[in-house]
C-alpha positions in Angstrom: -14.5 13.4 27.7 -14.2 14.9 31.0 -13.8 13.5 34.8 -16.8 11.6 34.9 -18.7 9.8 37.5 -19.1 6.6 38.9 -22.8 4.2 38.5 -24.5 5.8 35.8 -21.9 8.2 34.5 -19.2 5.5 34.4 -21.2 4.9 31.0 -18.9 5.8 28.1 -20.0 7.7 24.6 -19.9 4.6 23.1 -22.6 2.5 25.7 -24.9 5.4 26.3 -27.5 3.8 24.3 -28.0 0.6 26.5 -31.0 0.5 27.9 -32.0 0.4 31.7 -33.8 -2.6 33.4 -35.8 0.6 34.5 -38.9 0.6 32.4 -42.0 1.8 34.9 -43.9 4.9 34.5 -42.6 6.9 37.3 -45.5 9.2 36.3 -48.3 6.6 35.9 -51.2 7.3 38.2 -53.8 5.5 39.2 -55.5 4.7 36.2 -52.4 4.8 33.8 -54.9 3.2 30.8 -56.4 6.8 30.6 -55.1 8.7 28.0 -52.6 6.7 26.5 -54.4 5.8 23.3 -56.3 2.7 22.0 -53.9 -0.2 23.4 -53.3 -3.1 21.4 -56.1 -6.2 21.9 -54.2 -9.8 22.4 -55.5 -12.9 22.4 -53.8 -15.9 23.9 -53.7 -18.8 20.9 -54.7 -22.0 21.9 -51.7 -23.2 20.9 -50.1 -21.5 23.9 -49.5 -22.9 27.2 -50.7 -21.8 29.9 -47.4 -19.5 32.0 -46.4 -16.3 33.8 -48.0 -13.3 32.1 -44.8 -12.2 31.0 -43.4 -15.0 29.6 -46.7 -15.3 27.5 -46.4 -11.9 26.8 -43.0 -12.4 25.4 -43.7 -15.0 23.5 -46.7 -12.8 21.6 -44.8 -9.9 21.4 -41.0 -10.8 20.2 -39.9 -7.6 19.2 -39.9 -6.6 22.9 -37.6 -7.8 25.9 -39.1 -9.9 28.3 -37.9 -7.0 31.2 -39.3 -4.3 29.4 -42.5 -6.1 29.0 -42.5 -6.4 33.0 -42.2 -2.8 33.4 -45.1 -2.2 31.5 -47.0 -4.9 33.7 -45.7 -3.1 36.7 -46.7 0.1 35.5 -50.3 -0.9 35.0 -49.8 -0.7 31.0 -51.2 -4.6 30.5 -54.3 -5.5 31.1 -55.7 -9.0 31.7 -59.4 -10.1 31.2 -60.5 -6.3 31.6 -57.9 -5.7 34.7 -54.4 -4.5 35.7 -52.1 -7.7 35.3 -49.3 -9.5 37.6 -46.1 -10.5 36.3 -46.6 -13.9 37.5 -50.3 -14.2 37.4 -50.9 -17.5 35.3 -52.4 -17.3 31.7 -53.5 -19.6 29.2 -55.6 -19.6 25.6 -58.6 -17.6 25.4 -57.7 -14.6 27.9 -57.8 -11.3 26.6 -54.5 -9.2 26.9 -54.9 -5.0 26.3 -51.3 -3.5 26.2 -50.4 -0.1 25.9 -47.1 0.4 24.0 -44.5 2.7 26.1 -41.8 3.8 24.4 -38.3 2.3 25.6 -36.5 4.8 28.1 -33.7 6.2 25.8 -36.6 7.9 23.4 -37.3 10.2 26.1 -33.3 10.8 26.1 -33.6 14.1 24.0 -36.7 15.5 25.6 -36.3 19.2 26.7 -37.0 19.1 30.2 -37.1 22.3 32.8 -34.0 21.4 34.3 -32.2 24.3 36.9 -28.3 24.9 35.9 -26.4 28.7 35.5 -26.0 30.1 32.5 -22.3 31.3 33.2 -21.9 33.6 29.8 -22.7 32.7 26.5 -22.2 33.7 22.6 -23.8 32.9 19.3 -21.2 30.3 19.5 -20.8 28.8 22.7 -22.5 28.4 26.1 -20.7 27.9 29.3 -22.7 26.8 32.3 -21.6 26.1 36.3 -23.4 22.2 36.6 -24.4 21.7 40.0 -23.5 18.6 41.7 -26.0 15.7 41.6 -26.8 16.8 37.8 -26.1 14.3 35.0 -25.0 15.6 32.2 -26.0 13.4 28.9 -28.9 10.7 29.3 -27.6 6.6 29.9 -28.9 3.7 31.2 -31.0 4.9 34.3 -30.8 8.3 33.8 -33.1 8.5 30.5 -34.2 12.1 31.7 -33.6 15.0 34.0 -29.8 15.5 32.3 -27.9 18.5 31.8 -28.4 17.3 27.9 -32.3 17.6 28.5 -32.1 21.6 30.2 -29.9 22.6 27.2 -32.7 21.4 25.3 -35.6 22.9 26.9 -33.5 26.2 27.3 -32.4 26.2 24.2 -34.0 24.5 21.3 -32.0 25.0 18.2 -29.6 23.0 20.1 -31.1 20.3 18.8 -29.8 20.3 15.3 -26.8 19.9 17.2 -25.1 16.2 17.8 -25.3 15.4 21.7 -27.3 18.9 22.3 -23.6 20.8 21.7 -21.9 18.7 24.7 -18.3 18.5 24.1 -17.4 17.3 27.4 -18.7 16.0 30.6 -18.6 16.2 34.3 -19.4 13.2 36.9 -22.6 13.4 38.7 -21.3 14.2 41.4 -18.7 16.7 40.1 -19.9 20.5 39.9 -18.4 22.9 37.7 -17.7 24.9 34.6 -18.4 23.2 31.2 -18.6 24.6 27.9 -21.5 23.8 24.7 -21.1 24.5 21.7 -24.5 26.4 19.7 -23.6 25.0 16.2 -21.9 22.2 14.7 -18.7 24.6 13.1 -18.4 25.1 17.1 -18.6 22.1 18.1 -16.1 20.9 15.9 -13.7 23.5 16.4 -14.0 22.9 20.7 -13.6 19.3 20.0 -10.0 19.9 18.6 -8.8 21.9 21.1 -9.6 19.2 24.0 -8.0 16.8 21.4 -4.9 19.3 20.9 -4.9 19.8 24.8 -5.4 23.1 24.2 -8.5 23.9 26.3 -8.0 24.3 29.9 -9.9 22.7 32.9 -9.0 23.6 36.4 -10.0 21.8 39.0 -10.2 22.0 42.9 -10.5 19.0 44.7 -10.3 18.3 48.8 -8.1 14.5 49.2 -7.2 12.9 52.3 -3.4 13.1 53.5 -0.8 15.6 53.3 0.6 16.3 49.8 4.0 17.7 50.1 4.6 18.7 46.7 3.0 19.0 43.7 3.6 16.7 40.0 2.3 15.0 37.7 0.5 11.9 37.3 1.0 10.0 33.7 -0.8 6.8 33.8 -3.0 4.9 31.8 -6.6 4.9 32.6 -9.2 1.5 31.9 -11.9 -0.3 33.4 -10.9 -2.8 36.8 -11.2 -6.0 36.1 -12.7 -6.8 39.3 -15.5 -3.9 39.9 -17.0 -3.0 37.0 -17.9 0.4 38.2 -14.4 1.6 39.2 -11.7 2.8 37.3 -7.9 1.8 37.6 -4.3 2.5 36.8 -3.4 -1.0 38.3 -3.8 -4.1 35.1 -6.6 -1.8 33.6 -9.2 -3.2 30.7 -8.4 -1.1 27.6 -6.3 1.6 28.8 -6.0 5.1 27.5 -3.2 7.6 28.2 -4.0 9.8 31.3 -2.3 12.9 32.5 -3.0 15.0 35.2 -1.2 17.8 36.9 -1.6 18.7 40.8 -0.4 20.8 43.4 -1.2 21.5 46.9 -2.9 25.3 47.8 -3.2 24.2 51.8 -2.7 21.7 54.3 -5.1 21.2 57.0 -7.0 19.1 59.5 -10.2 17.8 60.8 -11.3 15.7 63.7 -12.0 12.9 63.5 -11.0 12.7 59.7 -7.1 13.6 60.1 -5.2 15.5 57.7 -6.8 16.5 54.4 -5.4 18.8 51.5 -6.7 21.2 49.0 -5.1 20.1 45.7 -5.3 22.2 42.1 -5.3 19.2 39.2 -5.2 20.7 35.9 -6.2 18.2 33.3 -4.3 17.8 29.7 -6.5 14.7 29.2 -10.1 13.6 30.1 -10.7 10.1 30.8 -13.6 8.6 33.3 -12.8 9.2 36.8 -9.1 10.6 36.2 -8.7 13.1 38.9 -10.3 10.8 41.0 -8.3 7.6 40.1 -5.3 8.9 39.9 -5.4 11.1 43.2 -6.2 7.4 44.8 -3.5 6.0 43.2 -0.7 8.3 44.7 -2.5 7.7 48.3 -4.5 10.6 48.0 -8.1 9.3 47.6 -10.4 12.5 47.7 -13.0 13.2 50.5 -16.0 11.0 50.4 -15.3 9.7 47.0 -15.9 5.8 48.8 -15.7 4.3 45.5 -12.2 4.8 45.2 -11.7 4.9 49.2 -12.9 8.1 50.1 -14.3 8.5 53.3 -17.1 10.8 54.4 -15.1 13.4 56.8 -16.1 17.1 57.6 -19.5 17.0 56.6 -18.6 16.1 52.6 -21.3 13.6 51.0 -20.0 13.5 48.3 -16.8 13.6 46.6 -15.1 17.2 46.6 -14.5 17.3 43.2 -15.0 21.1 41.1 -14.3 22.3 37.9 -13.5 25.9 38.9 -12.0 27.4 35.8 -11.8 27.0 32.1 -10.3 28.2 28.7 -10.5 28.0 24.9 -10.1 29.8 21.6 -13.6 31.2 20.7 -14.7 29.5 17.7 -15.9 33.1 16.6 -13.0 34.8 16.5 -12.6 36.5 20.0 -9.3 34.9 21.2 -9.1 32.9 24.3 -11.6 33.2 26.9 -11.5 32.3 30.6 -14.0 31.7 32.9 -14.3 30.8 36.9 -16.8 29.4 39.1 -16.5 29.5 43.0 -16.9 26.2 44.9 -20.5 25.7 45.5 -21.8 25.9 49.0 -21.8 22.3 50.0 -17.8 22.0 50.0 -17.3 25.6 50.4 -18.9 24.4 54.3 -16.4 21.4 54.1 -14.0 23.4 53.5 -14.7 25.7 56.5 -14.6 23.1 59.0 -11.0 22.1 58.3 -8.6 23.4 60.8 -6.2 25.3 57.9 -2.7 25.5 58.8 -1.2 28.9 58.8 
């Protein structure tokens, strides 16, 4: 629901549960047959002909992809004739197959993990955390594990009986900033209104190339581009949703070599993927090392200079409205720094 990022956090609600090309182990060791269970013992019919081991595999085993079935070979999970197996090593009738069953990626999507992320303040109600940048919120297709989603599980388990671990909005990647989770489903609900009333308020700071005169507002539909699937656009859009944003310039500055660059406050009043960031770009404005969108990679920024620095709502228990902040993390508060402010 929030700005959210590009590659793996372009994913919307709705395709989070695809699953990644990704299947290895990235915690097998060297003998990954060792405690993992009695595999399953396979033997190749005469009737089949002799082919790639996972292609045969595939055949005997329908109810799996033929890709997921390599990332167990290339993980060490399958076993041929007593040893580790080849994706394209040949075999025919007669050879024993052992395979150990992983399960596909997205079952380790609601996992608690130890995952580092502040605690901002909290209620029996709510929680409100400052994500760090590089931090995925919610699991999708290469990013089973390691989420925002899977700390707020670990950190807090009864947030499990909770749909999407209490996440009512998200952040990009890439993005850092102030989000809020809701403890119990009443909660959720009642936060989920209020970003659909546009009552809930997200500020954000952002760093954009150019010089921005004047602030205003940006009303334009938001869909996928045609052309690069991972990008977002305002221009012929694929299924479009209704996109508002709000910005104004705080300071103009300069960096060399870079050229002008200003400090912009967006305040959303909706939340689709990539809507600061698209429509900043779309007014000439791309922001700082956001390349997807034509960013470029000025003053030391790696990557785009993008924060959620405050936010409001109505307490679902009865408190009134409460308002948070977050300073700009340290990585763009040095950006920052290195840009020659004007008076």
């Amino acid at each position: 629901m929030s700005d959210t990022a590009a590659g793996t956090d372009l994913v919307s609600d709705d395709e989070l549960l695809g699953l990644s090309d990704e299947t290895g182990d990235e915690n097998a060791d060297e003998n990954p047959s060792e405690n993992r269970g009695e595999p399953q013992l396979v033997t190749v019919p005469s009737s089949t002909k002799a082919d790639r081991l996972d292609k045969v595999l595939a055949g005997l085993l329908p109810d799996h992809s033929r890709s997921r079935l390599q990332g167990w070979i290339e993980a060490g999970n399958v076993h041929v004739n007593g040893a580790p197996g080849k994706v394209r090593q040949t075999v025919g009738p007669g050879d024993e197959l052992q395979v150990w069953a992983q399960p596909a990626p997205d079952a380790r999507a609601f996992t608690p993990e130890p995952v580092e992320f502040l605690v901002v303040d909290e209620s029996p109600e709510w929680i409100v955390v400052n994500k760090p940048a590089g931090l995925v919120t919610h699991p999708g297709a290469g990013n089973w594990s390691g989420t925002l989603l899977n700390g707020l599980l670990y950190r807090y388990p009864e947030l499990a009986s909770v749909a999407r671990a209490g996440i009512v909005h998200r952040l990009d990647k890439d993005t850092s900033g102030l989000m809020v989770v809701a403890r119990n489903e009443r909660a959720q609900t009642h936060l989920v209104r209020q970003l659909q009333a546009r009552s809930m308020g997200r500020e954000y700071v952002a760093l954009a190339h150019g010089w921005i005169a004047n602030g205003g507002r940006v009303e334009r539909a938001i869909g996928r581009d045609s052309r690069v699937p991972i990008r977002m656009s305002v221009e012929r859009p694929v299924a479009p949703k209704p996109a508002i944003t709000n910005y104004a310039p705080a300071r103009r500055g300069q960096v060399d070599p870079g050229g002008r660059v200003t400090e912009v406050v967006c305040r959303l009043e909706t939340g689709r993927t990539h809507q600061i960031r698209v429509h900043m770009a779309s007014l000439g404005h791309p922001l700082l090392a956001d390349t997807i969108y034509g960013g470029k990679n000025i003053a030391g920024a790696q990557r785009q200079m993008l924060h959620a620095r405050a936010l409001h709502f109505d307490d679902p228990g009865g408190r009134g409205e409460v308002q948070f902040a977050a300073a700009v993390p340290e990585d763009m508060t040095l950006v920052q720094e290195s840009i020659a402010w004007n008076a």
